[in-house]
Structure formats: structure tokens, C-alpha cells
C-alpha positions in Angstrom: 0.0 0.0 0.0 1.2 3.3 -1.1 0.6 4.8 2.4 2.5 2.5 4.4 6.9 2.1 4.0 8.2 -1.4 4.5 11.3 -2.5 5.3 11.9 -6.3 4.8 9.3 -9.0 4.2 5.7 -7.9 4.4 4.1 -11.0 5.2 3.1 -9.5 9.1 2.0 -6.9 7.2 -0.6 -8.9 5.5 -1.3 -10.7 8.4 -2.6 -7.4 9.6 -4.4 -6.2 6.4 -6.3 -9.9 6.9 -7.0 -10.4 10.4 -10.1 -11.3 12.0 -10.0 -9.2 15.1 -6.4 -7.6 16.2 -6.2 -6.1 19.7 -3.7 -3.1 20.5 -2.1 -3.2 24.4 -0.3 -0.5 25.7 2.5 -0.7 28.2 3.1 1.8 30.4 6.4 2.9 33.4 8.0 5.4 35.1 11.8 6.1 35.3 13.9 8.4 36.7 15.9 8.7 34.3 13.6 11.3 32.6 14.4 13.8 35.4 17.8 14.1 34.1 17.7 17.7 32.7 17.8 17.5 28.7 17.0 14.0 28.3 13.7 13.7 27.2 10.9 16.5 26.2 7.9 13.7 26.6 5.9 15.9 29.4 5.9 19.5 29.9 8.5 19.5 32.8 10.5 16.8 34.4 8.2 16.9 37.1 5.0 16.7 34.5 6.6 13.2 33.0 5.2 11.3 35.7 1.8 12.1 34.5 2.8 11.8 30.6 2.1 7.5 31.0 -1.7 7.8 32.7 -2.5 10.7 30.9 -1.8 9.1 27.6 -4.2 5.9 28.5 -6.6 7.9 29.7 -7.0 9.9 26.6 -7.5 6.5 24.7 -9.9 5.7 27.0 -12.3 8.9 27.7 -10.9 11.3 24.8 -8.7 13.5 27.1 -7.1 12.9 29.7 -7.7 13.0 33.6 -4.6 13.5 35.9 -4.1 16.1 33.9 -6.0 19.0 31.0 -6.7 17.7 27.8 -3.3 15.3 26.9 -0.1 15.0 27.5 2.6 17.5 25.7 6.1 18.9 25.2 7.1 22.4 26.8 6.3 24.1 23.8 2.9 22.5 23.7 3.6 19.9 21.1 0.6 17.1 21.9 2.0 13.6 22.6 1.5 11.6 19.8 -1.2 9.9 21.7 -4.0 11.9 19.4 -2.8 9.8 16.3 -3.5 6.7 18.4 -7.0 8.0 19.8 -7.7 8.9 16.2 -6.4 5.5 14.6 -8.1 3.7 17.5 -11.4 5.2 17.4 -11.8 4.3 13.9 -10.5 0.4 13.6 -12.3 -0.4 17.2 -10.2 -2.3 18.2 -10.0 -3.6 21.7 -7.6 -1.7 24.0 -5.9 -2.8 27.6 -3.1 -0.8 29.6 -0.6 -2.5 31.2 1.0 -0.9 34.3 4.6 -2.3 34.0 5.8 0.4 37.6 4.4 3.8 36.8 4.8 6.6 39.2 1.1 8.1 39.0 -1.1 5.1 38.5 -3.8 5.5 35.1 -7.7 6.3 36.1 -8.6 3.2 33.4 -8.9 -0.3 33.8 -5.6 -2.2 33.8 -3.4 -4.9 34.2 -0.8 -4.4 37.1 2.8 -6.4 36.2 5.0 -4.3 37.8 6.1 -2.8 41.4 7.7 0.4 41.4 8.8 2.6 38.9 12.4 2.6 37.8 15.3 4.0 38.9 17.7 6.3 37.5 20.0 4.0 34.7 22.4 6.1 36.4 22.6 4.0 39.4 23.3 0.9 38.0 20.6 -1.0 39.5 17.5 0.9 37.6 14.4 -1.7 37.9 13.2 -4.3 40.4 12.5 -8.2 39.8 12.8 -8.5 36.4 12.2 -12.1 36.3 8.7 -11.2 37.8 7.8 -8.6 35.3 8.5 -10.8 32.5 7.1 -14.0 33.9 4.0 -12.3 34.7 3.9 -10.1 31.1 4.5 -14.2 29.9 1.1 -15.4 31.3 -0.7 -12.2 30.1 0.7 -12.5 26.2 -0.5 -16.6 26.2 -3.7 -15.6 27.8 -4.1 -12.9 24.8 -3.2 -14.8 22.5 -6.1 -17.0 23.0 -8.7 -14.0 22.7 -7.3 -12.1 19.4 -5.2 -13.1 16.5 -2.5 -10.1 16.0 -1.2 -8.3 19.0 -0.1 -4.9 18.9 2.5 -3.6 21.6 2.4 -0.1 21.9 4.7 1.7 25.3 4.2 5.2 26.8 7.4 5.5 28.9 9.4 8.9 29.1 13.1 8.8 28.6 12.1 5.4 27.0 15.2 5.6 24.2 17.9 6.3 26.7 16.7 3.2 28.4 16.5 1.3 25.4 20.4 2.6 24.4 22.0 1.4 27.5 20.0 -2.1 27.0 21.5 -2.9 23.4 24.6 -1.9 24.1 24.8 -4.0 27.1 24.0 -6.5 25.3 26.6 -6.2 22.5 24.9 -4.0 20.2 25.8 -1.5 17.2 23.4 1.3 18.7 25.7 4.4 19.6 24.2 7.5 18.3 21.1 5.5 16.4 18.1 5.6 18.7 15.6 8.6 18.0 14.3 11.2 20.8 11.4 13.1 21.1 14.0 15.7 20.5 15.4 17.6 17.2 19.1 15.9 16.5 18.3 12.9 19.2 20.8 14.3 22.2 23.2 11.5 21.8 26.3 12.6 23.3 23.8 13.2 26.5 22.5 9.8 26.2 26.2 8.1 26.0 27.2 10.0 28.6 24.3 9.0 30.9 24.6 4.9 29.8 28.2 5.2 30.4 27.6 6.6 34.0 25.3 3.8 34.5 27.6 1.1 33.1 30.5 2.2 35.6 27.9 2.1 38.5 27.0 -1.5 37.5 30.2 -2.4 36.6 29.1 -3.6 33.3 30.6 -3.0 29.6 29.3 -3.1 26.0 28.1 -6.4 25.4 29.1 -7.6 29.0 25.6 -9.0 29.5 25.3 -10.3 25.8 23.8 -13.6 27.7 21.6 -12.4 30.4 18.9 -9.9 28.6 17.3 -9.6 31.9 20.7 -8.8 33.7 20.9 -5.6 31.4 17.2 -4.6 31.9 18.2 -4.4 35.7 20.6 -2.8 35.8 19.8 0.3 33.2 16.7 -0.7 31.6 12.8 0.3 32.5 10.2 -1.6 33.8 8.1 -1.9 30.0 11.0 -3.9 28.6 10.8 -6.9 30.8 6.9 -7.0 30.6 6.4 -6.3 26.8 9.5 -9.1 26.2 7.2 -11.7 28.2 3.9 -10.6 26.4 5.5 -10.6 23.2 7.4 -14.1 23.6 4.9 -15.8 24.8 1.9 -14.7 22.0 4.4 -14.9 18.9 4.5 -18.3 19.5 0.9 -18.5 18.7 -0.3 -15.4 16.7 1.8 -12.3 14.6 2.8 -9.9 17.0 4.0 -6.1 16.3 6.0 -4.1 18.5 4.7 -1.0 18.0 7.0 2.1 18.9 10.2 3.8 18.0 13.9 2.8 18.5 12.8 1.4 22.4 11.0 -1.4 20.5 14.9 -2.7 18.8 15.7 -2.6 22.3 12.6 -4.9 23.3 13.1 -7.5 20.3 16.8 -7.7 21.4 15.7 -8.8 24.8 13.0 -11.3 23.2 15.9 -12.3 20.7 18.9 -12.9 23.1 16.0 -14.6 25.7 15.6 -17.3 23.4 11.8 -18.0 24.3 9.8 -15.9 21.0 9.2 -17.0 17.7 11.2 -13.6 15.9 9.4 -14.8 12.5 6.5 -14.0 14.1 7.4 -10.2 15.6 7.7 -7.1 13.4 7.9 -3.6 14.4 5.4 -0.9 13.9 6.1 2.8 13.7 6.5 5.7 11.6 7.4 7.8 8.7 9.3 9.9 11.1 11.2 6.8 13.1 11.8 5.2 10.0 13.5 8.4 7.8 15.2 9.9 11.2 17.9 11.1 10.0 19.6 11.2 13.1 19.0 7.3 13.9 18.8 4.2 12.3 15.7 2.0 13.5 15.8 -0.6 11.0 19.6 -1.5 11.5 18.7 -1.6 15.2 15.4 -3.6 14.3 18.0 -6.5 12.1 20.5 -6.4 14.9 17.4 -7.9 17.2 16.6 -10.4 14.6 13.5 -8.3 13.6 13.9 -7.3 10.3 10.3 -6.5 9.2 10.1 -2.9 10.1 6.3 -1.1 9.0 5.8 2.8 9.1 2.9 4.6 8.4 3.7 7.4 6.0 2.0 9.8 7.4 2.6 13.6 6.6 1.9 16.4 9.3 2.7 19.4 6.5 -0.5 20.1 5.3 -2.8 19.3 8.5 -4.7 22.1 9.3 -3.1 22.9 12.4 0.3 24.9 13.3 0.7 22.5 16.1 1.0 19.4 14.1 3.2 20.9 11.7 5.8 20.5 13.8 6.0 16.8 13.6 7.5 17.1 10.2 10.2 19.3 11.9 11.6 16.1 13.9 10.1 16.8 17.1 8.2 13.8 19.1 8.1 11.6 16.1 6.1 8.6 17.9 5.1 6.7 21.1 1.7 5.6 22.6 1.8 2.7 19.6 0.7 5.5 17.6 2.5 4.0 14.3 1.2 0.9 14.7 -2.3 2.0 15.7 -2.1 4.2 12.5 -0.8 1.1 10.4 -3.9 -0.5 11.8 -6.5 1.5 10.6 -4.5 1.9 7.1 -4.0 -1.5 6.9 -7.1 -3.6 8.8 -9.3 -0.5 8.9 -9.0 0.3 4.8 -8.8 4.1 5.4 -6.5 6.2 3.3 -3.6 8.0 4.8 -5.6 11.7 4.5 -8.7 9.8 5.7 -6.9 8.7 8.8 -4.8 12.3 8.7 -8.3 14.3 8.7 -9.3 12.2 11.8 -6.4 13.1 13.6 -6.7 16.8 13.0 -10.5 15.9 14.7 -8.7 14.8 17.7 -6.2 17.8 18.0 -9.2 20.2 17.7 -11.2 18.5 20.1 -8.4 18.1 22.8 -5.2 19.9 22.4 -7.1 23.4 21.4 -9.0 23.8 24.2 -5.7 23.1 26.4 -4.3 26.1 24.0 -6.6 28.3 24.5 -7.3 28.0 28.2 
């Protein structure tokens, strides 16, 4: 299809395009890594990211969101890209559950609770608590979804989330300096590196030191999502297509699943897009082959000619993805049959309905 880019074999893709029923699953956390100053732009302070996770469920769920006005957005008032998800969710239908993987502020929606408490800073060395729960328990939850839909799509709202996912693949030997995209213009990588390396000497660790214990790397400077969207994924690929659905943090996830041994990779693709895809400043489908996921799928959507200022600035490089949003927008291109300006004009319904009002007020 013209409006979706596709890296590798497109037979998930399909998959997609024929399913009876897909169901799209968020996965949320907390770390405090996104306090460090500069990192990450996904909330409109550091103190505001802790309400960036439940605020972004909550819009799928009521239409805006509750902890705090309208949704979730960068200091400059950039909306999270949580409206393409409301918008691409709204018109597919498809089924939605949160998973709380440790969040600080807990969402006002139903959801499943894997995790304990948020994570610590990477920094420390010893960012997230029993891993080996949070993935055994995300296990149980992917085999027991697995028997209700037949595609899974994995979508994360976790600030700070690509710093996280850089320390992670290069703990676990992987070519990923200066490749992972940001919410930010130019991706902050010298930050980033610094940060990971800080981390690695406060664990003791080095690049690819932990190349055999993927869990072993997610405690000591990953988040809490990894470990549970690793054991959801594994343990539905075995049984039905799954997509990752996110940015760079998702190469980060299928390296986990990879170097775990427990998934069926042929079944797991990643979803995202245009603007994770064509970063410039990253490289998500070398990260994506790295994890032995080579099928990367990007929505090719276009912010340019939306009818609002405020979306415009997508195109710029700012936010780029997150909340599944490109693989909630692949679904209703793809399984929902609407056209890319179709699905575009919905979207600009969204921002008018919920990030004006916040504007204006």
C-alpha cells in the first residue's frame, strides 16, 4: 500500500491487512531517568513526565485525559502523539488494555498491574526491580491474549524510553551508539552516551558484557516496560503475529526477546512511523535486524499540510512517535482500509477536540 513504508518481508504486514480481530495493548512505566535535565521533552516539565504515562491511557480511553488537562505534551505545547492513536483507534475499534509495568502516578482506566515500582535512574546501576517477575508475569498475560485475538499490537508510553533502550542494546553487545531517536530535534546523543556510560560504571558492566543475560541488562539500566512487553511478546508470537509497536525502544525490546531465546522472531515485526523510519539522526531498521526483527512497518503519514500549526511541527523532527501510535495508525490503514488523508483528517478531529481547548485555556 502506497501509504505504508516497508522494510523487509511484508508478510506480518498482510497478516494485519487480513486479520479477524487484532487487539492493540499499551504498556506503560516510570523512570527516573527522565528527570535528568535535557534528556527527554515527553511531558511538559521533568516533574509533569510522571503524568505523561496515565495521561496518555486515559485519553484512549475517555478522549482527554484526567490526571491532567486535555493530553499529555512537550514544553512548547507539542501534543503527545497519543491523538494519532486515539484517532487510529477510534476508527479500527479495536479492543484496548493498559498494562502498568511500575508507573509513578497510577492511570484512572482499567488495567493490568505487572509491575512494582517505577524505575530507577540508569544512572545508578541498579535501575528496575525483579525482572524475572515482570517478565514472567507479562508471559502469562501474552499466552492468555493470545487466545482471545489473532494479531497483538504492543504499543509503550514510557518517558526517557530511548535512553533506556540505548543502554540495553549496548549492554547486550549491540551496534546502537548515536542511532536511537528522541522526542528531540538531533536525538541528544552525546547526552544519552554520557548518561549509559555513567550507569555502566555504577554496575560495573561494559558493552556487550551482558550479551547472555537480557534480563541482567534490563536491571541494571533498563525500564520496567521492557521486561513486561518481552514476556507478552514471547509468549503470543508463538501462537499469533505480533507487532511491536513504537520507536527505537521497540529494537531494544526484540533484542531482549531475541537474546532470551523464548519468541518466535518470524512471528514479531515492528510498527512505527514515517518519522522513526526516515530519522535522519538514527537508524531503526539496522537496530530492528541487529534484534533479529527485520520487518520494520511505518505509516507514511505527513503532518505538513494538517490544518493545524501544532502538528506541523512533527515534520520538523520533534516527538516523532510513542503511545503505539504508528502501529495504531498502520492499523487502521491496513485492517481498517482508510487512506492516509482519511486517517490524517481524523487526527486533526482529535487535536481540535483536545489539544485546542488546552491552547486556548
Amino acid at each position: 500500500m502506497d501509504s505504508i513504508l516497508i522494510h523487509g518481508n511484508d508478510d506480518l504486514l498482510g497478516a494485519l491487512q487480513e486479520a479477524a480481530q487484532p487487539t492493540f495493548v499499551c504498556t506503560i512505566a516510570s523512570s527516573d531517568t527522565g528527570a535528568i535535565e535535557g534528556i527527554s521533552i515527553a511531558g511538559a516539565s521533568a516533574d509533569m513526565r510522571k503524568y505523561t504515562p496515565p495521561a496518555d491511557m486515559e485519553a484512549l480511553f475517555y478522549g482527554s485525559a484526567r490526571c491532567i488537562p486535555g493530553v499529555a505534551a512537550t514544553p512548547d505545547g507539542i501534543p503527545s502523539p497519543v491523538i494519532i492513536t486515539m484517532a487510529a483507534l477510534a476508527a479500527t475499534k479495536l479492543p484496548v488494555f493498559v498494562v502498568d509495568a511500575g508507573c509513578e502516578v497510577p492511570p484512572q482506566t482499567p488495567y493490568f498491574k505487572l509491575g512494582g515500582p517505577p524505575a530507577r535512574s540508569l544512572v545508578t546501576g541498579n535501575a528496575v526491580d525483579d525482572v524475572e517477575g515482570l517478565y514472567e508475569r507479562g508471559w502469562h498475560l501474552g499466552a492468555n491474549l493470545a487466545k482471545l485475538t489473532d494479531y497483538l499490537i504492543l504499543g509503550e508510553s514510557v518517558p526517557a524510553g530511548t535512553t533506556t533502550a540505548l543502554a540495553v542494546m549496548l549492554a547486550l553487545g549491540l551496534d546502537a551508539e548515536g542511532k536511537v531517536s528522541s522526542t528531540m530535534i538531533g536525538g541528544a546523543h552525546a547526552l544519552k552516551q554520557a548518561v549509559v556510560e555513567q550507569g555502566f560504571a555504577a554496575a560495573g558492566i561494559s558493552k556487550g558484557s551482558l550479551a547472555g543475560d537480557p534480563l541482567a541488562a534490563v536491571r541494571a539500566v533498563g525500564d520496567p516496560m521492557q521486561a513486561a512487553v518481552a514476556g507478552i511478546a514471547s509468549a503470543a508470537s508463538s501462537v499469533i503475529p505480533v507487532m511491536l509497536a513504537g520507536g527505537t525502544q521497540m529494537a531494544a525490546v526484540a533484542a531482549v526477546m531475541d537474546r532470551l531465546g523464548e519468541a518466535d522472531m518470524s512471528n514479531v515485526c515492528v510498527g512505527t512511523t514515517r518519522w522513526i523510519l526516515r530519522d535522519s539522526d538514527a537508524d531503526m531498521a539496522f537496530l530492528a535486524g541487529q534484534a533479529n526483527c527485520p520487518r520494520v512497518y511505518a505509516a507514511d503519514l505527513d503532518f505538513s499540510k494538517a490544518r493545524f500549526q501544532g502538528m506541523h511541527i512533527y515534520e520538523a523532527g520533534l516527538v516523532k512517535e510513542g503511545v503505539g501510535a504508528g502501529g495504531a495508525a498502520l492499523a487502521a490503514l491496513a485492517y481498517g482500509g482508510l487512506s492516509v488523508d482519511e486517517l490524517l483528517a481524523r487526527i486533526e478531529a482529535v487535536y481540535e477536540a483536545t489539544v485546542l481547548p488546552m491552547l486556548r485555556a
